[in-house]
N, CA, C and O atoms as a DFTB+ gen file, in Angstrom:
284 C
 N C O
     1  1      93.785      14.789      37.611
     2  2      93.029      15.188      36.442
     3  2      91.573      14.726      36.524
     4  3      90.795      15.558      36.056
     5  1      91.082      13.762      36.935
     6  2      90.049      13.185      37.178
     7  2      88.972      14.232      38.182
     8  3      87.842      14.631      37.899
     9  1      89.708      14.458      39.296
    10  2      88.958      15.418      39.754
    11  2      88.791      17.325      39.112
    12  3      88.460      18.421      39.564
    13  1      89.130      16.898      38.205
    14  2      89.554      18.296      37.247
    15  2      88.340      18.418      36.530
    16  3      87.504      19.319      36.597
    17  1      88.358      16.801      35.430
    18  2      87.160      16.323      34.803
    19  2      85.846      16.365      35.518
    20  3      84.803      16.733      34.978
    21  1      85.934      16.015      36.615
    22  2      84.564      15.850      37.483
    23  2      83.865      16.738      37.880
    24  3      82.654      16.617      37.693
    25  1      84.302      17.760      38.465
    26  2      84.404      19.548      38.757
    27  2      83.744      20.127      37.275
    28  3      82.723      20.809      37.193
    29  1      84.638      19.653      36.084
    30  2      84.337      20.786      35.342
    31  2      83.001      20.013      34.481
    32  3      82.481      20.664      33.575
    33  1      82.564      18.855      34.742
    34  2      81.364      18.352      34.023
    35  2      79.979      18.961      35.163
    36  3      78.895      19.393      34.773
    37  1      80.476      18.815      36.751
    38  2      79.430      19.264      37.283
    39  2      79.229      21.075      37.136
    40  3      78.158      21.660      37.301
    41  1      80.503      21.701      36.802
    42  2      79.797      22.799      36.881
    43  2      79.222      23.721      35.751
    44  3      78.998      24.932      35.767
    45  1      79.014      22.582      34.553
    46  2      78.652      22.748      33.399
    47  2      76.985      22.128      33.483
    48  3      76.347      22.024      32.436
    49  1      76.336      21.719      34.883
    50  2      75.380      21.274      34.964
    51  2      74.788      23.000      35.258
    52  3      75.552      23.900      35.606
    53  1      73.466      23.167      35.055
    54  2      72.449      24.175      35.244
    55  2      72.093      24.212      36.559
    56  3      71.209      23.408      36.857
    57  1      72.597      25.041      37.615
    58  2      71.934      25.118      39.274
    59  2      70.737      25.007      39.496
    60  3      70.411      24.802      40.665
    61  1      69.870      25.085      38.639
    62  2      68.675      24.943      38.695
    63  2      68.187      23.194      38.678
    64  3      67.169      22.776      39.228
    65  1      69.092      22.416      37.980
    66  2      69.104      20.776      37.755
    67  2      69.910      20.702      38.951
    68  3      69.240      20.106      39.793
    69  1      71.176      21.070      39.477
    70  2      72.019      20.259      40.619
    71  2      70.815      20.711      41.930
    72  3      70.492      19.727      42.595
    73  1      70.288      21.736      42.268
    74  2      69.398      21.948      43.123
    75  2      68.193      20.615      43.074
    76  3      68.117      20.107      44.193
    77  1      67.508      20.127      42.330
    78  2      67.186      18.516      42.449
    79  2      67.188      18.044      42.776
    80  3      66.273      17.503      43.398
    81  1      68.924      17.625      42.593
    82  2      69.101      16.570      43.523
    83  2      70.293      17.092      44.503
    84  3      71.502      17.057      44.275
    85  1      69.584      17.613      45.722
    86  2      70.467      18.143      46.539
    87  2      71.020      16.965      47.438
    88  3      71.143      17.162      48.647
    89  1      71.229      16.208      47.093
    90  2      71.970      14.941      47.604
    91  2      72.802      14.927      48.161
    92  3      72.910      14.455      49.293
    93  1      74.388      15.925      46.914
    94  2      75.694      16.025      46.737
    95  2      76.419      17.322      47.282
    96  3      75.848      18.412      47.303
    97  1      77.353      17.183      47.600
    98  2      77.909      18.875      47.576
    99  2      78.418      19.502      46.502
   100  3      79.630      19.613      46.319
   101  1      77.452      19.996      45.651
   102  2      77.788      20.192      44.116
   103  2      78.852      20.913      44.197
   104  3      79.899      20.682      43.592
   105  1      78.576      22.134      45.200
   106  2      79.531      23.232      45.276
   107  2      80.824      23.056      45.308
   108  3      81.638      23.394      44.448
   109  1      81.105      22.263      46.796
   110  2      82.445      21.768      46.639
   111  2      83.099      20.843      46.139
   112  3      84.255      20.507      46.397
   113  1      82.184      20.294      45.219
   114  2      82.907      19.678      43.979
   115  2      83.825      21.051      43.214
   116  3      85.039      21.250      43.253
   117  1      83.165      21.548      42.800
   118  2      82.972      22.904      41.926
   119  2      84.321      23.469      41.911
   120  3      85.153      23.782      41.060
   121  1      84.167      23.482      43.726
   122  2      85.411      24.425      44.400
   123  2      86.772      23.030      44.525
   124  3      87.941      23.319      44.272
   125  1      86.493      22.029      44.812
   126  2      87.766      21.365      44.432
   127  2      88.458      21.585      43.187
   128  3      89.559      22.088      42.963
   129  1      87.639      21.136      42.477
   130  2      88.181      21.116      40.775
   131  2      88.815      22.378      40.506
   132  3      89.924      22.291      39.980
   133  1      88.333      23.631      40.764
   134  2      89.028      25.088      40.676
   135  2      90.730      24.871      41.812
   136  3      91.856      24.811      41.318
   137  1      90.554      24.828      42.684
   138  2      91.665      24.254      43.613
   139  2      92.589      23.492      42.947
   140  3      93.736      23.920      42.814
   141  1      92.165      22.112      42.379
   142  2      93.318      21.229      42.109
   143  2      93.686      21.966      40.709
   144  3      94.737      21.574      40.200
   145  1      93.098      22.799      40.135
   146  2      92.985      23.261      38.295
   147  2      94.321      24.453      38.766
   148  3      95.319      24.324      38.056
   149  1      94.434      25.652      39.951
   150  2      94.693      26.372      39.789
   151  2      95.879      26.633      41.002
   152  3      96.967      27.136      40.724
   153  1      95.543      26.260      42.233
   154  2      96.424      25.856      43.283
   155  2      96.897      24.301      43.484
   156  3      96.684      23.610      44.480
   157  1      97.596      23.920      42.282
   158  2      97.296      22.249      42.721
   159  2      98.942      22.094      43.842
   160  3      99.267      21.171      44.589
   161  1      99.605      23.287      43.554
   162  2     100.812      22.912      44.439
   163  2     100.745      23.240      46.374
   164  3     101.594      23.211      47.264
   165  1      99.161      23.557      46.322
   166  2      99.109      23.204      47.628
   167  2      97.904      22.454      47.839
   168  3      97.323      23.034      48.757
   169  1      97.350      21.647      47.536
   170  2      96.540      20.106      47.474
   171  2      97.230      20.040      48.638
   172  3      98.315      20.505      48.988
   173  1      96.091      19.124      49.383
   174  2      96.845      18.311      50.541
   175  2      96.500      17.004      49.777
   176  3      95.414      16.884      49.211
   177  1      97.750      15.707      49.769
   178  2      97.750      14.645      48.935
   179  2      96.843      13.961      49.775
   180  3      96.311      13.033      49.166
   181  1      96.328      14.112      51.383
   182  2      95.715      13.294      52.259
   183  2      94.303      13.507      52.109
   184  3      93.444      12.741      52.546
   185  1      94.105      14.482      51.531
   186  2      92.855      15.125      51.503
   187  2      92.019      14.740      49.784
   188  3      90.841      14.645      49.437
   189  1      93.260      14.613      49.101
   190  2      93.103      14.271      47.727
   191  2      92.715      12.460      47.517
   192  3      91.769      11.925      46.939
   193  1      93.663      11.983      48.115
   194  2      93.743      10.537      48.230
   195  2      92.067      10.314      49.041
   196  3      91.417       9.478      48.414
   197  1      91.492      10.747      49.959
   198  2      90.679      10.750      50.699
   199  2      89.224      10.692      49.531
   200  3      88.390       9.808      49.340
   201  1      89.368      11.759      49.050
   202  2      88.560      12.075      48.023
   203  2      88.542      11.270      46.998
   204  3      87.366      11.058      46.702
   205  1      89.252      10.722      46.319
   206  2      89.569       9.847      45.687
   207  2      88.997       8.504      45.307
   208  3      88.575       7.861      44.346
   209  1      89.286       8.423      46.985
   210  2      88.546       6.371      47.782
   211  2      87.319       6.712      48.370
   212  3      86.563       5.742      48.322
   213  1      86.726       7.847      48.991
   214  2      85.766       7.871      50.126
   215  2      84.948       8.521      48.550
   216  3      84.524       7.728      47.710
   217  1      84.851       9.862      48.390
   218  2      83.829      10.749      47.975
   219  2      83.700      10.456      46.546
   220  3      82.548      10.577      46.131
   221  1      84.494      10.135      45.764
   222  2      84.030       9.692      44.129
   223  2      83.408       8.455      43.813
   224  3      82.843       8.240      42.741
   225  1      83.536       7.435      44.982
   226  2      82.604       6.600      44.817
   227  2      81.579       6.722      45.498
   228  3      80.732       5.918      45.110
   229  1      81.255       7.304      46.282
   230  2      80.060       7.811      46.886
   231  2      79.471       8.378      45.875
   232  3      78.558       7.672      45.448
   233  1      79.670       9.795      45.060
   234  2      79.174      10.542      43.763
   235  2      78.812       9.185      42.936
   236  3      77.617       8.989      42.717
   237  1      79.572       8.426      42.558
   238  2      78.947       7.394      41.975
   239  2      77.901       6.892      41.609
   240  3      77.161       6.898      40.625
   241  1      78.019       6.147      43.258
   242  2      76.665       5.270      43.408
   243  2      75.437       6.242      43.532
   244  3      74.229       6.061      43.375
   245  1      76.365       7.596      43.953
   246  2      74.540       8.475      43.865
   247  2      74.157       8.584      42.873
   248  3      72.937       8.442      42.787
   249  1      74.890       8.874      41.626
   250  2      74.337       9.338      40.243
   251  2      73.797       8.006      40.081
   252  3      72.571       7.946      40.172
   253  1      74.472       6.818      39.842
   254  2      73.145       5.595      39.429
   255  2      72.452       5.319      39.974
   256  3      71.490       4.869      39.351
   257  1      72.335       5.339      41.439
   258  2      70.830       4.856      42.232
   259  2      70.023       6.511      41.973
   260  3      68.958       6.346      41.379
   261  1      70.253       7.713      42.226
   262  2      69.018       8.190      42.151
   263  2      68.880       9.003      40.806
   264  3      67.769       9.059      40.281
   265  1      70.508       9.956      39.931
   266  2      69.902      10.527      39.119
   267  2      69.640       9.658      37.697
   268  3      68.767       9.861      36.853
   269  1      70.444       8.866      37.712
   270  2      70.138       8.137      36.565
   271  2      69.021       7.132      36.482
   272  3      68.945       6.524      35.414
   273  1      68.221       6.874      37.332
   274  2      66.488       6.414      37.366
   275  2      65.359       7.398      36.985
   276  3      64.215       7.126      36.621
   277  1      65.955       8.632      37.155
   278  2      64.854       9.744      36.261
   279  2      65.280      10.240      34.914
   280  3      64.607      11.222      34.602
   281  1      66.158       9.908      34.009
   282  2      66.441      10.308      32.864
   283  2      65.722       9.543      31.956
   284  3      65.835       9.752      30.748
Protein backbone atom coordinates (compact mmCIF):
# COMPACT_ATOMS: atom_id res chain seq x y z
CA UNK A 1 0.00 0.00 0.00
CA UNK A 2 2.74 2.35 0.65
CA UNK A 3 3.98 2.11 -2.70
CA UNK A 4 0.35 2.68 -3.88
CA UNK A 5 0.41 5.95 -1.68
CA UNK A 6 3.70 7.05 -3.13
CA UNK A 7 2.83 6.55 -6.91
CA UNK A 8 -0.40 8.15 -6.45
CA UNK A 9 0.98 11.43 -4.50
CA UNK A 10 3.75 11.66 -7.23
CA UNK A 11 1.49 11.46 -9.99
CA UNK A 12 -0.72 14.06 -8.65
CA UNK A 13 2.49 16.29 -8.90
CA UNK A 14 2.34 18.72 -12.24
CA UNK A 15 5.14 17.33 -15.00
CA UNK A 16 6.03 20.50 -15.39
CA UNK A 17 7.29 20.61 -11.29
CA UNK A 18 8.64 16.72 -11.42
CA UNK A 19 10.69 17.89 -14.64
CA UNK A 20 12.79 20.22 -11.94
CA UNK A 21 13.88 18.06 -10.29
CA UNK A 22 14.86 15.44 -12.66
CA UNK A 23 16.75 13.67 -10.03
CA UNK A 24 14.10 10.73 -9.65
CA UNK A 25 12.43 8.33 -11.92
CA UNK A 26 9.15 9.99 -11.52
CA UNK A 27 7.81 7.86 -14.22
CA UNK A 28 8.49 4.67 -12.86
CA UNK A 29 7.35 5.51 -9.75
CA UNK A 30 4.09 6.33 -11.57
CA UNK A 31 4.27 3.01 -13.39
CA UNK A 32 4.97 0.95 -10.20
CA UNK A 33 2.13 2.25 -8.24
CA UNK A 34 -0.31 1.47 -11.39
CA UNK A 35 1.36 -2.20 -11.35
CA UNK A 36 1.13 -2.93 -7.67
CA UNK A 37 -2.72 -0.93 -7.77
CA UNK A 38 -3.83 -3.19 -10.69
CA UNK A 39 -1.54 -6.31 -11.40
CA UNK A 40 -0.45 -6.77 -7.84
CA UNK A 41 -0.82 -10.69 -8.32
CA UNK A 42 2.13 -10.63 -10.43
CA UNK A 43 4.59 -8.23 -8.34
CA UNK A 44 7.75 -9.87 -8.11
CA UNK A 45 8.06 -9.88 -4.02
CA UNK A 46 12.08 -9.56 -4.86
CA UNK A 47 11.65 -6.70 -6.80
CA UNK A 48 9.10 -5.19 -4.30
CA UNK A 49 11.16 -5.93 -1.16
CA UNK A 50 14.12 -4.33 -3.22
CA UNK A 51 12.20 -1.24 -3.67
CA UNK A 52 11.17 -1.04 -0.45
CA UNK A 53 14.95 -1.03 1.33
CA UNK A 54 17.04 0.35 -1.70
CA UNK A 55 14.65 3.01 -3.68
CA UNK A 56 12.17 4.60 -0.98
CA UNK A 57 14.84 5.61 1.01
CA UNK A 58 16.77 6.91 -1.60
CA UNK A 59 13.31 9.08 -2.74
CA UNK A 60 13.65 10.14 0.71
CA UNK A 61 16.71 11.56 1.32
CA UNK A 62 16.23 13.19 -2.16
CA UNK A 63 13.08 15.00 -1.31
CA UNK A 64 14.84 16.50 1.97
CA UNK A 65 18.26 17.29 0.77
CA UNK A 66 17.18 18.89 -2.50
CA UNK A 67 13.31 19.45 -2.92
CA UNK A 68 12.49 20.44 0.34
CA UNK A 69 15.39 23.35 0.56
CA UNK A 70 13.45 25.25 -2.20
CA UNK A 71 9.95 25.38 -0.76
Amino acid sequence: MGLIRIGGAVAKIPPPVRERFAGQPWRQIIDMRNFAAHQYDDLDPHRVWRTLTRDVPRLREYLNDVVVPTL
